[in-house]
N, C-alpha and C positions, 0 to 999 in steps of 0.2 A: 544336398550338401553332405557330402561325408567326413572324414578325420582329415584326408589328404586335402582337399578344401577349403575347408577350416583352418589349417594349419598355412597354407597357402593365402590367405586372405588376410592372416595376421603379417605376413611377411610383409605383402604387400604394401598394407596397410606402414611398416618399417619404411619402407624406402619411399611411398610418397611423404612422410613426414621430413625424412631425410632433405628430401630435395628440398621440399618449402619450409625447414624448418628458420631460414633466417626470415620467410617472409611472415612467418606465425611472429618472430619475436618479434619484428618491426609494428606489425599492427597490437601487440602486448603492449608496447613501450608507450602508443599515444592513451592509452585506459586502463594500464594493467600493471605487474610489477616486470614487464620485458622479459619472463622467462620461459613464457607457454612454449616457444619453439625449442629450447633446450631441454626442460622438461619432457614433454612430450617424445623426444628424439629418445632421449635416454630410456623414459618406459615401452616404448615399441620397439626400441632397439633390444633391450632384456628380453621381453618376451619370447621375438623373434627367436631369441639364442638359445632360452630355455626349452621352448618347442624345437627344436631345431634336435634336440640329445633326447626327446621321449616320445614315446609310441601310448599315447592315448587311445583307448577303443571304443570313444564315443566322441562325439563332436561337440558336446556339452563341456567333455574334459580337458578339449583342449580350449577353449575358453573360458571357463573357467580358471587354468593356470593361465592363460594370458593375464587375465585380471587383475588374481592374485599379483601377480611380478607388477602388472600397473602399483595397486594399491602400496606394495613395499618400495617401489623404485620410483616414484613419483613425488615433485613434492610439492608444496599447495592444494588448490583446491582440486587441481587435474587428476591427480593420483584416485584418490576417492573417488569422484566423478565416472573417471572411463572404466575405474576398474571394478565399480557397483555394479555399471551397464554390462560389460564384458562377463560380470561373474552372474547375474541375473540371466542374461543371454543363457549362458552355456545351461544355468540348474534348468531350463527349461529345454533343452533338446541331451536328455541321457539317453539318445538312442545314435547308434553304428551311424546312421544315414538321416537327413530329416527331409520332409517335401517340404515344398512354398509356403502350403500354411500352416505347418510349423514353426518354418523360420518367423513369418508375420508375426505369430503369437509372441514368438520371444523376440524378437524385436520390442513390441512393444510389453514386456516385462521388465524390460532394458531401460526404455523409455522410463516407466513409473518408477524405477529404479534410481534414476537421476532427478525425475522431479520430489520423491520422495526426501531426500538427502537434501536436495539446493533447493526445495521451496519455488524454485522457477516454474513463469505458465509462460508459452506462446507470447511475445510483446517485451519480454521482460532483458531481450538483449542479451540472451544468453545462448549456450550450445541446442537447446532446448528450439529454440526458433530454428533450427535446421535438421532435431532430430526428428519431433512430433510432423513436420510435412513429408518427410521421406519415409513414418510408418503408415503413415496415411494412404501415400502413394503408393507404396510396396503391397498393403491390402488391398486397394483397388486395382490394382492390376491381376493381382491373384485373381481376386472375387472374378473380375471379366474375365477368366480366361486363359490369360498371360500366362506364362512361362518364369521359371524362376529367374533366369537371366535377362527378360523385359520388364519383370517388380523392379531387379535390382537396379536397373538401369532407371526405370524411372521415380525410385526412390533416392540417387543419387543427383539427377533432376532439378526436387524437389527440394533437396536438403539444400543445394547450392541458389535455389532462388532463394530458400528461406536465409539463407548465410548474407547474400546480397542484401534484402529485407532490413536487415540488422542496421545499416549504416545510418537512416536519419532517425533509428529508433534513440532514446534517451531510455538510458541503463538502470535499469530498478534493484539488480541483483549486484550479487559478487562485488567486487574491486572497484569498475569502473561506477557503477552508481554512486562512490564517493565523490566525484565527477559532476553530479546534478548537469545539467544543461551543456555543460563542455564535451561528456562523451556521444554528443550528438556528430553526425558526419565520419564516424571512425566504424567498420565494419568489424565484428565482433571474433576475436578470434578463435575463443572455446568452439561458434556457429562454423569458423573456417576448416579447423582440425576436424569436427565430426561432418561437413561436408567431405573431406578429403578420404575421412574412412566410409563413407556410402560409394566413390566414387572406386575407391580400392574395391571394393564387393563386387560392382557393378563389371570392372575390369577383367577381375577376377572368374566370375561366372564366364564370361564373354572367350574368354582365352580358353575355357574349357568346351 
């Protein structure tokens, strides 16, 4: 992955949110406060823009400012969240270009990044159930072999069964855990948007 890339997977990342953003705020509305898809739209769409006017010469730096613009342009608990993983991301690839298993590495600095912050494990009905199987995934493909563009693919995979997963879980973290037993049957939206950004990645690689 290099700067053009990276900047490209942010984009992407923009306009899948775009498209599904009424359907984040729909599944927000039965567990949440109904704004994840506005929010989310707003902070990807920022980014997007701010990358879009600068020449980062690292691929670190351009995710890292993606973050950044998450963390100010964000509000609830999403802003923080993507924009920890996002800036965690970037401090670990400050090189022009990164292989596979570097991204892996910072993928899951990402990861620890968000469970650090939200306390969330695997189980817990959170974004976290869709990110930790798509680092899982993304390493083991590396590990075998794989190609950066078959990790991402089968990181974005994995993120989306984990996303799927979500639905008879019962909510321990965030919002919807105020919920107890009600937010059982409702498919976890934080799990949806970070499936949609593995699936951006996975696209993304793919068209290059």
């Amino acid at each position: 992955m290099d700067t053009d890339l990276a900047r490209t997977w942010v984009q992407a990342i923009a306009a899948a949110v775009d498209q599904h953003k009424d359907h984040l705020t729909q599944l927000d509305s039965a567990i949440g406060d109904a704004d994840h898809g506005i929010n989310m739209h707003r902070g990807f769409s920022a980014a997007a823009k701010v990358l879009a006017g600068s020449e980062p010469d690292t691929v670190g730096a351009v995710l890292v400012k993606a973050g950044t613009t998450l963390i100010s342009s964000v509000g609830g608990a999403s802003g923080p969240l993507y924009g920890s993983a996002f800036r965690a991301i970037g401090k670990a690839l400050e090189v022009p270009t990164a292989d596979s298993q570097q991204f892996a590495a910072a993928l899951a600095a990402g990861l620890e990044s968000v469970q650090k912050l939200g306390a969330a494990e695997p189980g817990d009905k959170t974004m976290v159930d869709a990110y930790a199987p798509a680092v899982a995934a993304f390493q083991l493909r590396v590990d075998s072999g794989g190609d950066f563009a078959a990790a991402a693919g089968a990181a974005a995979d994995a993120a989306e069964e984990g996303m799927r997963a979500t639905t008879p879980m019962q909510a321990r973290k965030g919002r919807a855990s105020y919920l107890g037993a009600r937010s059982i049957g409702h498919q976890d939206p934080g799990a949806t948007s970070t499936a949609l950004i593995f699936r951006a990645l996975a696209q993304t690689l793919e068209a290059r």
